[in-house]
Each structure stands twice: as structure tokens, then as C-alpha cells.
N, C-alpha and C positions, 0 to 999 in steps of 0.2 A: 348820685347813685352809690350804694354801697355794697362790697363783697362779699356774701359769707366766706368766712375760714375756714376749713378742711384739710386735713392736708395727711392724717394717717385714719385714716377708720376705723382698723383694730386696734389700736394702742385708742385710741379715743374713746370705745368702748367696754376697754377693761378700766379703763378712769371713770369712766360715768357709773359701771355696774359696784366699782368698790367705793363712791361716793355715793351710791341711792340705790340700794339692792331692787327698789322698783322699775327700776330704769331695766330691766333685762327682758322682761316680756315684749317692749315695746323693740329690741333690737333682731328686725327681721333683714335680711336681704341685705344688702351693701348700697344703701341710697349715698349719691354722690355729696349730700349736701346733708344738715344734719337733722335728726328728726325732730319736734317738737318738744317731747318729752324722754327722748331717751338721752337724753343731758342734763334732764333739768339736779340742781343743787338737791340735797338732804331738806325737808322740808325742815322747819325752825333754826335752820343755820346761820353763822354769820360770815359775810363776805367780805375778806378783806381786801380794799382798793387803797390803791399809791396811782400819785401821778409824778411820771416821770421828771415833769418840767412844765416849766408854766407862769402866766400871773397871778400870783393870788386873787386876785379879781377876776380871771376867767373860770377858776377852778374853782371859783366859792360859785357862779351861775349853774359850772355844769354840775354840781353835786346837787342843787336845788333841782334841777329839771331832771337829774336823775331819779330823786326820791320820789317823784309822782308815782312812780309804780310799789313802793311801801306802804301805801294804804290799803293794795288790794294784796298782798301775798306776805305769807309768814316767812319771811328774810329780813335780812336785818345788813344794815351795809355800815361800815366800819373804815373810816378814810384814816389813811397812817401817812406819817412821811417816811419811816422808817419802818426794814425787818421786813421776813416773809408776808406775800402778797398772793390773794388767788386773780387778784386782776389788776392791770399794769395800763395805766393810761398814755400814751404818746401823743403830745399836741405842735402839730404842723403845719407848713405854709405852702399851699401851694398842691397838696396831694391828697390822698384819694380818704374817706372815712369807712372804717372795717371794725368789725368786732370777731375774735374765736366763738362759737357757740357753745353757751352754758358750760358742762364740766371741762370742755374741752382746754381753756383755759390750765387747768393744771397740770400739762402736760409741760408747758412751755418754759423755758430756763426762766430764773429769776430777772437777769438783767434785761429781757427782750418787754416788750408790749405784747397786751393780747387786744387789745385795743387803740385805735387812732383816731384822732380826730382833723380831718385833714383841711377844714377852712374855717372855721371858727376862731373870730378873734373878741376881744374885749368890746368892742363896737357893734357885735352881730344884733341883728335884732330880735326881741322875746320869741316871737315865731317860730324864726330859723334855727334858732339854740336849740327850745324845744323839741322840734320836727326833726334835727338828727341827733340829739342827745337820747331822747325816749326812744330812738328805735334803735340804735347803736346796746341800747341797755335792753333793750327786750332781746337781742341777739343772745345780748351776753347770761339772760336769762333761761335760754333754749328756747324763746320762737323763729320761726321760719318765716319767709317774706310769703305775703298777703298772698299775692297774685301768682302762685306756685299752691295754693291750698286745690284740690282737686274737689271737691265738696261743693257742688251746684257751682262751680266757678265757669260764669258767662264768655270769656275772655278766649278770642278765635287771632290770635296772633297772625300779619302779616310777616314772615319769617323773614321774607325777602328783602323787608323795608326794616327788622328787626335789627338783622345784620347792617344793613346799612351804616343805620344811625349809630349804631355803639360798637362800630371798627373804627369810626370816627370821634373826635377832639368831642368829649371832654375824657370818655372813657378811655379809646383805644386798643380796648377789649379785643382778645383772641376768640375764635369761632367756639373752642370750647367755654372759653369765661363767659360769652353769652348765652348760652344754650345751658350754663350748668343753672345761671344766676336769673334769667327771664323769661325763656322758653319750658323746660321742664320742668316738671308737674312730679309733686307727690302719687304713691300710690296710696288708695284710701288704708290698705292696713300698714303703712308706715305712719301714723299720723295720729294724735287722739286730738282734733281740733272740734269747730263749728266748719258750719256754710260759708260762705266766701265772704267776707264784706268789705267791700269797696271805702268804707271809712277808719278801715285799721288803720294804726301807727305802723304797719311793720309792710305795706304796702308801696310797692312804686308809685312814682307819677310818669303817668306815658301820654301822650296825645292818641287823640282817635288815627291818626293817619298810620300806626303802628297793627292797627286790628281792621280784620276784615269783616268787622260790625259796627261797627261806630264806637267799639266803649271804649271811654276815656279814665285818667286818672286822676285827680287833684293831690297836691302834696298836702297830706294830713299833718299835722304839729301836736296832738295831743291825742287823748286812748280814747277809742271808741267803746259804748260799751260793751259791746262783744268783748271788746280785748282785755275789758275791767273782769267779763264773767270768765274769761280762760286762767286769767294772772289767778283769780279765787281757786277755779279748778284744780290747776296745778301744783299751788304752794294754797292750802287750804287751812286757816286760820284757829279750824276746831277738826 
């Protein structure tokens, strides 16, 4: 499981408004989490990423799994070892995987991460690389977790068993880190997505014993096409 990052909301979007004057329409309200599109980059831009540390052999997989989403959106990503950076990779052993959402990133000092990767190593399997490298990047692109889309989303959370499960090992998540990150719901004019689908990249996996309907999640490892037609939407090519 991974966290969105948040952490000032107005500074966040006086960065997003003087990186993509589009981005201001979409800044209503004070949603705790970030919106889809009120972060997203300047369309035709280039992003430049550094990783902090690393194998060269782990960091040449994640740059491959990263660029799947370059076919569908006019961005362009630019990997440096050196010099200013708009996104900063940290790779770890043993903790948790987190991305800042879209412009948010530029808020954050040079020397910090806005990015982590916290169990990935050179042995991971094609799946698992994928399945947190492309969502970790969809973050950092400005989308929002699947199962938070409010748009015909099925999804009747057992709160009770919610709590449960992710006050406990692996997360040990606080009642608000649960409620910001799996319980709570967009409002639909926060939001310029689709209908809910359950085969996103940017989706949890939960068991049914977490909903008081039976619906469950499977861990997705690649982009559904929904999420191919939004990456177009967004960052749109013509």
C-alpha cells in the first residue's frame, strides 16, 4: 500500500496554478488529498528525474516501467544523475512506497525525495516492479487512487474491519492515514476523471472481507484502458 503525499495545500496550489494556469478552475474546496487534475504538469513539458541511490540495474528496470505511461501523454521524462531535479527517487529496504502528487513535487528542497520506493530490489519480479513503479508514477503525474473516484464507485467499505486491518503490520497506519488514504471519497466537482474501474493501475487490492458487499480488489501491474484514455485526456498529444 502506498500514501498519497500532502502535506501544505495552499503552497501546493499556488505551485500547480504557476506551473499549468489550467490547473486553477479545477482548485475548489480544500480536498485533503490531491485532485486529479489540479496538479497535473504544463502539457509538452519535460520532467526532470534523479535517483538518489541505487543499482544501476535496478534503476535502469524502474525507468523502463516508468515510461509505459509516455505513450499515452505529451511529457517527456529526462533522467540526470546531476543538477536541479522536479522529481527525486529514494530507494529502500524495508519501508513503505510513496509518491508527492504531480506539481507538488516542486515544492520540496532539492536534497529530500518526492518519491520512494520502499521494497524493490534487483530480483523483484516483472509484475511487482511494474504494479508499483506505474502507480507510484501515475501519482507523480496527478492521479488519485482508484477506489477514492466517487463516479458510480460500487465500493460499501466495512469501516470497522477497515480500521482493523491497517492499524495493523504492514501499515500501522493512524485512524486519520486510513480514512484520508481508503475510506474517503472525492467530491464529483473535485475531480475531472471517468466511472470507477476496478482494473486501474492507481487502484488498491483489498479483500472482500473489508466491504460489506462482497467487492474485492486484485493487484493490477499495468494501465487499464481507462487509464490509457485519462493519461490522453490530461496531457493530450494534439
Amino acid at each position: 500500500m502506498c500514501i498519497d503525499v500532502t502535506e501544505n495545500y495552499e503552497e501546493e496550489m499556488k505551485i500547480a496554478a504557476k506551473e499549468n494556469p489550467a490547473n486553477l478552475p479545477m482548485q475548489r474546496g480544500k480536498a485533503r488529498l490531491a485532485l486529479e487534475v489540479a496538479r497535473r504538469w504544463k502539457n509538452g513539458r519535460t520532467i526532470r528525474i534523479k535517483f538518489m541511490n541505487g543499482s544501476n540495474v535496478l534503476k535502469k528496470r524502474i525507468k523502463e516501467a516508468a515510461e509505459t505511461w509516455l505513450e499515452y501523454i505529451n511529457l517527456k521524462f529526462e533522467w540526470i544523475e546531476s543538477g536541479p531535479s522536479d522529481v527525486r527517487i529514494y530507494l529502500t529496504n524495508g519501508d513503505g512506497s510513496w509518491s508527492y502528487i504531480g506539481t507538488s513535487t516542486l515544492r520540496i528542497a532539492q536534497n529530500k525525495p518526492t518519491m520512494q520506493f520502499g521494497w524493490l530490489t534487483e530480483g523483484s519480479s516483472e509484475r511487482e516492479l511494474s504494479r508499483v513503479v506505474i502507480h507510484e508514477f501515475g501519482h507523480m503525474l496527478g492521479f488519485i487512487h482508484e477506489h477514492q473516484n466517487p463516479v458510480d464507485n460500487p465500493i460499501i467499505w466495512d469501516e470497522e474491519e477497515v480500521y482493523r486491518r491497517y492499524r495493523g503490520a504492514p501499515n500501522y497506519w493512524s485512524d486519520e492515514e486510513i480514512r484520508i488514504n481508503v475510506l474517503d471519497r472525492y467530491k464529483n466537482d473535485q475531480i475531472n476523471g471517468s466511472h470507477y474501474d476496478p482494473d486501474s493501475i492507481m487502484v488498491y487490492s483489498f479483500p472482500a472481507s473489508l466491504t460489506k458487499n462482497g467487492i474485492s480488489s486484485k493487484w493490477n501491474s499495468e494501465l487499464s484502458e481507462m487509464d490509457k484514455e485519462m493519461a490522453r485526456r490530461v496531457y493530450p498529444k494534439t
